[in-house]
Each structure stands twice: as C-alpha cells, then as structure tokens.
C-alpha positions in Angstrom: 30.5 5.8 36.4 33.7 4.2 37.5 36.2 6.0 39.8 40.4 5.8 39.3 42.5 5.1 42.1 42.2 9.1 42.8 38.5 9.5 42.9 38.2 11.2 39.9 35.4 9.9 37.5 36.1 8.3 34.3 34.3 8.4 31.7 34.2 5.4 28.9 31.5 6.3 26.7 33.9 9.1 25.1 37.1 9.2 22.9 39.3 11.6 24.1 41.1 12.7 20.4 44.2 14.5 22.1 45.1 11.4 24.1 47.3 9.0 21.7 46.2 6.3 23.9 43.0 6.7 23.5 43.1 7.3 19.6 45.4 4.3 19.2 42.8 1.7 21.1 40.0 3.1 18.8 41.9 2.7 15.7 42.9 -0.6 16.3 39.7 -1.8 17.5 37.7 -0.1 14.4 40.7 -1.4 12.0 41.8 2.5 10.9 44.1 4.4 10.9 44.7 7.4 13.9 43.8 10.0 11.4 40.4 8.7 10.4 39.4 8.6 14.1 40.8 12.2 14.9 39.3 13.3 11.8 35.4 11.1 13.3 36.2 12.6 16.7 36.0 16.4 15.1 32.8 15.7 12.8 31.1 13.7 15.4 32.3 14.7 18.4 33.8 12.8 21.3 31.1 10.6 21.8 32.4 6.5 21.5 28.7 5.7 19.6 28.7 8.4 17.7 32.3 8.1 16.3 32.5 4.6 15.8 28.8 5.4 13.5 30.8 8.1 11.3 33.9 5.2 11.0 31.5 3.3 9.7 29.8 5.4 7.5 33.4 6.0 5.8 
C-alpha cells in the first residue's frame, strides 16, 4: 500500500463517497453521473470492484 507525503497509508482500491473528488473521478471514468456512484457506493459499499460491478449492472 502506498504512503502520502505524511506517512499515512492510502488506500486505492476504495471510493471514498463523501469526498467530491473522489466521486467526480469515478463518475467520469464510469461515464455517470455523481449520484449514481453515491447511490453504488451505499448499496455496494466503498469497495472500487464492487461499485464499478453495481454501475454496471445499472
């Protein structure tokens, strides 16, 4: 797992849905709207595989 610039682990494999930065890049890289991936990120959980699978299954 990769480290910032203050030691702190980062995670990649999750989507963290309160962070609009976060939402945004997943939107635009799945080609939906911010409200379908908040809405994936509740149903599926935070987990990067398992809400781009409910994105698609929309």
């Amino acid at each position: 797992m990769a480290t910032t610039s203050r030691g702190r682990a980062q995670d990649r494999a999750k989507v963290a849905g309160g962070q609009d930065h976060e939402v945004r890049y997943e939107a635009k890289k799945e080609g939906v709207s911010k409200d379908t991936v908040k809405t994936a990120v509740k149903s599926a959980g935070n987990s990067r595989k398992k809400v781009e699978a409910e994105i698609g299954r929309r």
